[in-house]
C-alpha positions as CSV (number, residue, x, y, z in Angstrom):
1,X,89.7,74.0,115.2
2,X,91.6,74.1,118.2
3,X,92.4,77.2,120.7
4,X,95.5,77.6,119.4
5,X,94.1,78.0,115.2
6,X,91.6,80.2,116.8
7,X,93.9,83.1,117.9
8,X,95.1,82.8,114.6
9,X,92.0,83.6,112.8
10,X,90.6,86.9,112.0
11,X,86.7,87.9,112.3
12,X,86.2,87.8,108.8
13,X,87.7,84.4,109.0
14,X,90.9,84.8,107.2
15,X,94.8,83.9,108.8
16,X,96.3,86.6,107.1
17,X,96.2,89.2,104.0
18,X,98.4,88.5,101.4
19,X,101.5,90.6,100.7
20,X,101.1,93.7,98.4
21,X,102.4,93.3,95.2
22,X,105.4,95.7,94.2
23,X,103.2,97.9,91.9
24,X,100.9,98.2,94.6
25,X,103.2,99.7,97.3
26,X,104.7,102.0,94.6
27,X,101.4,103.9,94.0
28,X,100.7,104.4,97.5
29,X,104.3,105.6,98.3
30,X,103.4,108.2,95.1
31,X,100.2,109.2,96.3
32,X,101.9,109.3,100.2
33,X,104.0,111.6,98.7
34,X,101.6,113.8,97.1
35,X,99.8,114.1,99.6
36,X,102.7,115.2,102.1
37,X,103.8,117.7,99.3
38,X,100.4,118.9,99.3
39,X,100.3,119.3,102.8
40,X,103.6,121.0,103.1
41,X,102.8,123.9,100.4
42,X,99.6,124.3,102.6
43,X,101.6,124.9,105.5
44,X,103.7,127.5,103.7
45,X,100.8,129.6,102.1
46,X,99.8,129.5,105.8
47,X,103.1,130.7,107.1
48,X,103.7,133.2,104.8
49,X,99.7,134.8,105.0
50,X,99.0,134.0,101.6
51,X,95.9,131.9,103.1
52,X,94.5,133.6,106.3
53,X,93.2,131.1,109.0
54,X,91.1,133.7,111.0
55,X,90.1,136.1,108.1
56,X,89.5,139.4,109.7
């Protein structure tokens, strides 16, 4: 291997990962999603005083 292949290759010794598939990057733009939804109804409880951070 030469210098230049060598900044090329990765510890593990792989070039590159291979591109997701489609179905792949769909269910982790869903579960991004949920998640951010998730998140956001969280903030609002918190806004609101539904969930107390400092209970007292």
């Amino acid at each position: 291997m030469t210098d230049d292949d060598e900044r090329f290759v990765r510890p593990d010794g792989h070039r590159y990962d291979a591109p997701e598939s489609d179905e792949t990057r769909t269910s982790k733009e869903w579960a991004y999603a949920a998640l951010g939804l998730l998140v956001l109804v969280l903030l609002v409880l918190i806004a609101t005083g539904t969930v107390p951070i400092f209970p007292g």
